[in-house]
C-alpha angles and dihedrals in degrees: 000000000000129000117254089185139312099298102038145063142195136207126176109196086154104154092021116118127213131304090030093073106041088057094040084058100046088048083056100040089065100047084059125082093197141320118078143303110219108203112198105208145163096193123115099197097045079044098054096015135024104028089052091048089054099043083050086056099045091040095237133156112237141178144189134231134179123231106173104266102012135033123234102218096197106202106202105207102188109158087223093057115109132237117280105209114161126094113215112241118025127329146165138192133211128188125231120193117192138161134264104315148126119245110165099098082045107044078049093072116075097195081089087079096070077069097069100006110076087181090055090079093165143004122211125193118227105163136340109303090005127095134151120228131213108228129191111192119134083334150004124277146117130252124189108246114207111200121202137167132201111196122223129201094256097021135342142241125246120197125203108192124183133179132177134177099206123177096295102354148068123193142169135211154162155097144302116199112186122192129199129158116221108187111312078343134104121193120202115197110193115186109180105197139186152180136193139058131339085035088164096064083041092066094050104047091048094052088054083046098059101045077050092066094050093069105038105027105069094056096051083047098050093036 
């Protein structure tokens, strides 16, 4: 990254692929106080997915813009700026309250959807942070799955992004878990999100998902 003047910043991840620049920009956000970071980037789903879900967690204003081959997505950290909480598409959340326990190493693992998923059927690891799952909705098919955290200072959030061009379609998904200890508690908010067609079924699937997680959950997370 190199300093284009006090109040902005540049980072050029072009030609890296997620989940390379979303961490790239979270390791860069916290080293600055406020201005913007201006990530210089030629990958669609850092573009559409990942970058937004990270500016949503961290409650930061962002915008796109288009530079022939590649996009500047300009993040604007200003410590006055409010949180941005919603998730385009549909979307739902569920609490979990446990007890005293550490979850980042487990919330980091994604084979813990196949406990409250039935369409995730298998996860594959590819790189650190990257996987692909094998989805069956509809119909079969794979989808690559980019895991990030961003630690806070009394839990964390973990981030599961997916994105898939399929024949006559494109859609995103994934899931936002949010930690944060209260006292001998730990509250797990867990929001499951998606966008694309057949929006309708999605609700509904991800309503049946995340009672789901309430009962099984708990005990892969306390195991």
């Amino acid at each position: 990254m190199s300093s284009v003047d006090k109040q902005e910043f540049v980072l050029d991840v072009r030609g890296e692929e997620c989940p390379i620049p979303e961490m790239k920009a979270a390791k860069e956000l916290q080293k600055i106080p406020s201005g913007k970071l201006v990530v210089l980037t030629d990958h669609e789903p850092a573009i559409d997915v990942t970058l937004p879900s990270l500016c949503k967690s961290l409650g930061l204003k962002y915008e796109v813009l288009k530079e022939g081959e590649f996009v500047r997505f300009v993040i604007y950290k200003d410590q006055r700026s409010t949180k941005i909480d919603e998730i385009e598409g549909v979307s739902d959340t569920e609490r979990l309250v446990l007890g005293s326990t550490v979850l980042r190493e487990r919330l980091n693992d994604p084979t813990i959807l196949m406990s409250f998923v039935p369409q995730v059927k298998a996860v594959d690891r590819v790189a650190p942070g990257s996987y692909i799952l094998h989805m069956k909705w509809f119909i079969t098919w794979e989808t690559p799955l980019f895991v990030t955290q961003n630690v806070l200072p009394k839990g964390d959030i973990v981030y599961y992004t997916a994105y898939q061009k399929l024949p006559m379609m494109r859609i995103s998904f994934g899931w936002r878990f949010v930690s944060n200890k209260t006292g001998n508690e730990l509250n797990l908010d867990i929001t499951e999100w998606y966008k694309g067609p057949f929006s309708g079924q999605a609700r509904k699937a991800i309503r049946k998902h995340l009672e789901k997680a309430k009962e099984t959950l708990p005990k892969i997370l306390l195991s």
